[in-house]
N, C-alpha and C positions, 0 to 999 in steps of 0.2 A: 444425526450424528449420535453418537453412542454420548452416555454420560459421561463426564470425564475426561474428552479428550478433544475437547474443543479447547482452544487457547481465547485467554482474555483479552478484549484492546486496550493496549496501553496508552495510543496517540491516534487520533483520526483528526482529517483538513477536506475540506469538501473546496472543488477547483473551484476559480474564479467565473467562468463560463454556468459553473452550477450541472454541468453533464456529469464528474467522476465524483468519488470519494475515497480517498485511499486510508486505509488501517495499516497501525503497526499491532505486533501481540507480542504476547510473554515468550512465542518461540523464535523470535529473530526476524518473522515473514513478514511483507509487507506487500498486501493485498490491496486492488484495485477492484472497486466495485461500479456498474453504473450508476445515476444519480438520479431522479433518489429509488430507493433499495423497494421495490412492491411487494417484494415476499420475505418471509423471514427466514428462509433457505435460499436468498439468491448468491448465486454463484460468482465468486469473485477470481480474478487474476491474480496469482500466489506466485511473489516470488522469495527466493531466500538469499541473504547475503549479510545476516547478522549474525553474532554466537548466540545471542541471550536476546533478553526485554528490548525492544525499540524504543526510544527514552521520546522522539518526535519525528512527525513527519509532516511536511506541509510540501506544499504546490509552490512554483516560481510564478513570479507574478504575468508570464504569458502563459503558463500553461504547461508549458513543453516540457518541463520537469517536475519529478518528484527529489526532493531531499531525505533523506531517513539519518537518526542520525542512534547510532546504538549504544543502550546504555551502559553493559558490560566489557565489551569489544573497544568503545569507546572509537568507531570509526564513522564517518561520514560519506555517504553512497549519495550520488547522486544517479537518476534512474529517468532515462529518456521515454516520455510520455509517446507510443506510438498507436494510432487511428487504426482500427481495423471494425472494416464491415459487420462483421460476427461477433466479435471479443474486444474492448476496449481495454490495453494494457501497458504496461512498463517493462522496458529493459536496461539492466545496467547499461550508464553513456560510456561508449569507447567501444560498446562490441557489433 
């Protein structure tokens, strides 16, 4: 990544199982990585649904969700934790 245009984490939760780890950063995203990270470019699950800074994010106590909670926006997403063979990620719950 170029200099510069990496966002910083503001909040990371590593699930209860120990398999995922999900980030928030300074631009709203809240990235799902697997656990734990072997490379220092491993490739994470990006999603977006905040305006600003993610103030927290942690795991529900089975798993199945991520919480995010934004600190400009001031809303609260919750983001259904879905299994996939290839990509372990999150999608907002309801869609």
């Amino acid at each position: 990544m170029d200099k510069g245009l990496a966002f910083e984490p503001t909040a990371v939760h590593r699930s209860h199982d120990e398999n995922l780890l999900v980030a928030g950063d300074t631009s709203g995203a809240v990235k799902v990585f697997n656990y734990p990270c072997l490379t220092k470019d491993a490739v994470p699950t990006k999603h977006r649904g905040h305006i600003k800074e993610v103030a927290k994010v942690r795991f529900s106590c089975d798993g199945k969700f991520v919480i995010s909670l934004g600190k400009h926006d001031r809303t609260i997403m919750i983001w259904k934790v879905l299994p996939d063979p290839s990509i372990i990620g999150a999608t907002p719950f309801g869609k």
